[in-house]
C-alpha positions, 0 to 999 in steps of 0.5 A, a space after each residue: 472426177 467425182 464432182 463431174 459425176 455427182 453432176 451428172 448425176 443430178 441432171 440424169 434425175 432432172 431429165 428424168 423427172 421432167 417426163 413424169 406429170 400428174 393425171 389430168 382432172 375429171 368433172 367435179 375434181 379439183 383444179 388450179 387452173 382449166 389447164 388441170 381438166 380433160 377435155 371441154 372441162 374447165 376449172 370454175 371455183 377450184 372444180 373441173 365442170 362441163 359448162 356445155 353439157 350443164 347448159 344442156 341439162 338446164 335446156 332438157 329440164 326447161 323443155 321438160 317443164 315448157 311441155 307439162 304446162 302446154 298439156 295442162 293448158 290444152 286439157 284446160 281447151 279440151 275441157 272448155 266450152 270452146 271445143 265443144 262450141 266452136 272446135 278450139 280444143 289445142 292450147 297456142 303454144 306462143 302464146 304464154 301471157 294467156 290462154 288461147 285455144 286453137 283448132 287444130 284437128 279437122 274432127 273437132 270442127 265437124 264435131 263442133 256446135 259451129 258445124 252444126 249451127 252455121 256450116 262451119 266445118 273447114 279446118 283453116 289456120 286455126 279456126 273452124 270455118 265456111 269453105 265455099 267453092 262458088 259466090 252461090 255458096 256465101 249467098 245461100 244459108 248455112 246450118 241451123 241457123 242460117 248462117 248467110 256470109 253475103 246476108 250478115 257479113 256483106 261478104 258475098 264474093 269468093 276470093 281464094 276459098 273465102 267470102 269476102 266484099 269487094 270494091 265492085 260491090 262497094 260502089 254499087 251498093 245501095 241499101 236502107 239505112 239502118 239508122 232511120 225508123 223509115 225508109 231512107 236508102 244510101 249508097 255508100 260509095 256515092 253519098 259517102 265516098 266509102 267505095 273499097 272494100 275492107 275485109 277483116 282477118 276474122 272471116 266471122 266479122 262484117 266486112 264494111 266499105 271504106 275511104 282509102 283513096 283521092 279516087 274514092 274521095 272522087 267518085 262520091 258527091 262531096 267532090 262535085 257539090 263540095 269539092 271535097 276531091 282530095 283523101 287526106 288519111 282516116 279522119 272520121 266521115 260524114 255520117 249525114 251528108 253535109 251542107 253546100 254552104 257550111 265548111 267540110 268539116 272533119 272527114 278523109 275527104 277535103 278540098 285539095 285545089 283551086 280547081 276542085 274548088 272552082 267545078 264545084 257547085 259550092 261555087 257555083 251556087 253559094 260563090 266559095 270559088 277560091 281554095 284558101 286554108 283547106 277549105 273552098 271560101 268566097 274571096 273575092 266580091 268576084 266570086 260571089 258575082 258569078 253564083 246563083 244565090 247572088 243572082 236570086 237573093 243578092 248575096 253578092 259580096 264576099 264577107 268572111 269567106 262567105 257571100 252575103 247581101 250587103 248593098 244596095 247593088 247587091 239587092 238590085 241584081 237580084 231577081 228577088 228585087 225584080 220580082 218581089 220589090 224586096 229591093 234594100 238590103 237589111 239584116 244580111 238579106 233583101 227585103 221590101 222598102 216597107 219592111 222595118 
């Protein structure tokens, strides 16, 4: 009887001490495991840490930091010669790699010199600029200086509050070439085949008209003199207008078919008929036969791709035979019996 109440004893005392437990950690307390800690708490190198508000603390002090560096580079704008000249008096927050002041209060651009200067006034994106209603307003001159978007940027239309240059004035441009002392005029969309317009980004850099497309390409000369019809990408262009007897060469526009070959006068006066490595050649003596020089000066025989005087036929067809009594072929060319 006294066991059975010694045990009883005992196991009161277990029950009993089974509802007792200690006090849960708090931040920066000791612990064994995450278990120990209260709440988001968990136990890192023996210590009760809140990892989320620490993350959080880390954000604040960076934002903190982040913000004092933006100011400092927005004095540096402010105290520049951009504010003063051109409105840029705010620091590009995205922009960290370097400085990159951009107008962004409308009182710094109708302050600026650039307002004064060339009517520059308008806050748009960033920048300081024209804001025209009319095509009269990117034709007419502007500020101080006479600023004329249509005069020194070939943008002369409006486009959603914007001078720009359009594919209409493209191809019906006509103007002197600067590259020459006299007076030689070009037009670019027929000469050159530079008949869409491209307008950059920067309302303050000209627009230009360009090749980008096999309509381009055959709206301008090339196609009908060389049956250079087809756009092949940006490769360059023609800075003079080449020759119907020498290949394409380098340009976004190069014979793309037979037929373009065929209609082209390449073909017509020099013989180069056929559409072989993508270039118009004379294949055939068939080729030659049917042009006008074979008919003038007797270069009737397809040689390398090119027609050329190589017979005595050749010669008697020619009109040069007929009226000229340059009758033997020698030297690639027609001439007179006496002739050595």
């Amino acid at each position: 009887m006294r066991v059975v109440l010694l045990g009883c004893a005992v196991l009161v005392g277990m029950l009993a001490g089974c509802g007792s437990s200690e006090k849960p950690s708090t931040q920066g307390e000791s612990c064994a495991r995450s278990a120990d800690c209260t709440g988001r708490l968990r136990c890192i190198a023996q210590r009760c840490r809140d990892l989320v508000a620490e993350e959080e603390a880390e954000e604040a002090k960076k934002r903190v930091a982040e913000e004092k560096e933006h100011e400092r580079r927005a004095a540096q704008c402010r105290a520049g010669k951009s504010c003063t000249e051109m409105g840029l008096c705010s620091a590009d927050r995205s922009q960290t790699a370097s400085l990159i002041c951009l107008a962004t209060k409308a009182k710094h651009c109708r302050e600026s010199a650039k307002c004064r200067r060339s009517g520059q006034c308008t806050l748009r994106e960033g920048r300081c600029v024209l804001a025209p209603r009319r095509d009269a307003d990117c034709k007419k001159e502007h500020g101080s200086y006479g600023f004329s978007p249509c005069r020194d940027l070939q943008r002369c239309t409006v486009r959603d509050g914007v001078c720009v240059l359009t594919d209409t004035a493209c191809r019906t441009m006509k103007r002197r070439n600067p590259d020459y002392n006299f007076e030689v005029w070009e037009e670019p969309c027929r000469d050159f085949g530079r008949c869409t317009a491209r307008n950059p980004e920067d309302e303050n850099e000209a627009s230009i008209c360009v090749i980008a497309s096999s309509d381009d390409c055959k709206r301008a000369r090339g196609c009908a003199d060389l049956g250079a019809c087809t756009y092949v990408g940006e490769s360059g262009g023609w800075t003079t207008y080449p020759p119907l007897s020498t290949k394409v060469g380098t340009s976004p526009c190069v014979p793309g078919s037979q037929k373009a070959c065929k209609e082209s006068r390449r073909c017509t006066d020099f013989g180069k008929c056929t559409y072989r490595g993508g270039d118009c050649v004379a294949a055939t003596d068939r080729d030659c036969a049917t042009s006008s020089r074979c008919r003038s000066v007797g270069q009737c025989s397809a040689v390398n791709g090119d027609c050329v005087v190589r017979t005595n036929a050749d010669c008697a067809r020619a009109k040069i035979c007929k009226t000229e009594q340059r009758c033997v072929p020698r030297n690639g060319a027609c001439v007179g019996s006496s002739t050595r």
